[in-house]
N, C-alpha and C positions, 0 to 999 in steps of 0.2 A: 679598276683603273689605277696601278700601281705606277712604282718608277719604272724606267726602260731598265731593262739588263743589260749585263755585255755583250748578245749579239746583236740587239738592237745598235749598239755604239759603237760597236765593229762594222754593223753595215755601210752606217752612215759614214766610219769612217774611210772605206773602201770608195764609196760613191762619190765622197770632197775627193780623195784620192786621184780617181779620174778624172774630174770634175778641170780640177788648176794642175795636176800633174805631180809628180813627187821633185822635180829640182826648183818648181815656184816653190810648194808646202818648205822646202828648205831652203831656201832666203827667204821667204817670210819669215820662220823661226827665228834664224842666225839675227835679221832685223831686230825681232820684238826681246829676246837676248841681248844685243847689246845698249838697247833700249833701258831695258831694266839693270843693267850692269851701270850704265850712264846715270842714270837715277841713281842707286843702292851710292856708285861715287859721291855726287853732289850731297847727300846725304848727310855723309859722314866728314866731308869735308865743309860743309857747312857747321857741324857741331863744332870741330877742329878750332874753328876760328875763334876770339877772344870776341866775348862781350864789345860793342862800343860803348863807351863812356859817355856820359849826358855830354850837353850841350857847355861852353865853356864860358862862365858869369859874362852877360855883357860889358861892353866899355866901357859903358855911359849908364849911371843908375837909373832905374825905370822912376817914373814921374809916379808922385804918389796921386791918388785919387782926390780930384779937388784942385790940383796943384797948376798953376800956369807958366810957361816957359822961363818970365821975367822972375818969379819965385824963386825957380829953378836956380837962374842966372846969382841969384841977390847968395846963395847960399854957400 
């Protein structure tokens, strides 16, 4: 019990062949092609783009642990 060869993979592909027709087989391709062209883009233009930068210091300094609003206020 080996791999198939290529006439086993010829037949089968003879048989899809009939099966959906050769101008379905090509729009499916032309699809799953511009699919992966779609992709391969996003890709690389996602690299493209610049880092975002962290988050920008709040306004207001965070309350330290322990600390109550009037604390806050007094300081």
């Amino acid at each position: 019990m080996g791999g198939f060869s290529i006439w086993h993979w010829l037949i089968v592909l003879v048989i899809v062949a009939l099966i959906f027709g050769t101008k379905r087989l090509r729009n499916m391709g032309e699809d799953l092609g511009s699919a992966i062209k779609g992709f391969r883009k996003g890709m690389q233009d996602g690299e493209a783009q610049p880092q975002l930068k962290a988050d920008p210091p709040p306004s207001q300094p965070q309350p330290q642990p322990g600390e109550t609003k009037s604390e806050r206020a007094e300081s």
